[in-house]
N, C-alpha and C positions, 0 to 999 in steps of 0.2 A: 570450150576453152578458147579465146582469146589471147592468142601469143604474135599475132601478127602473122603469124607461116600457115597458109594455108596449104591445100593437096598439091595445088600449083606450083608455089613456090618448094615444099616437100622435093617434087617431082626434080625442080631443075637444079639443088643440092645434090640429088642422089643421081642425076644425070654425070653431073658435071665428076663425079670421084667413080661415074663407072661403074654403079647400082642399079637393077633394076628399079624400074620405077612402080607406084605404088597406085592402085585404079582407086578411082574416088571413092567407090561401095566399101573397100577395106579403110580404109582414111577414116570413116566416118564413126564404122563400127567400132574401130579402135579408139577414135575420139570420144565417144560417147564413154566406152569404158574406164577410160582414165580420167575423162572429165564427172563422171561418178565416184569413182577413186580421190580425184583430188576434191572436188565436193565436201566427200566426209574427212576427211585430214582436216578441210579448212575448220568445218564444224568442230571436231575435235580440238583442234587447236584456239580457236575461239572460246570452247569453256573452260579448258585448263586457263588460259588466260584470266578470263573474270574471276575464277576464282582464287587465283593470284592475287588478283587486283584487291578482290574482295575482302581477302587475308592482311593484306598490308593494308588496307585501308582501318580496318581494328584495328592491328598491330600499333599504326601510328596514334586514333585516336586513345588509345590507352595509355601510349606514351605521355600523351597531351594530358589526358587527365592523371596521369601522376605529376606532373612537373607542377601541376596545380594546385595539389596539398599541400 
């Protein structure tokens, strides 16, 4: 996941409000999990959309050809 906030940066948030801070081996493995997590959302999210898309795209050329008879 690419959000700009790395373990580093993580670390000196939770520094600075007086949290333990977070060792890089947990950082990672929790990255991974939600960057698997967010992964399949995106996929998800990706077909509901085409086929969105794919519905109004009928939807409209049907239109098109009624306005045509």
């Amino acid at each position: 996941i690419e959000s700009g906030t790395g373990n580093t940066h993580l670390n000196k948030i939770l520094s600075a409000v007086n949290v333990p801070i977070m060792h890089t081996s947990v950082f990672k493995r929790h990255e991974k999990k939600v960057g698997a997590a967010i992964e399949e959302l995106a996929k998800e999210s990706c077909l509901e959309n085409l086929k969105l898309e794919r519905e109004m795209t009928i939807e409209k050329e049907c239109l098109r050809s009624n306005k045509l008879e």
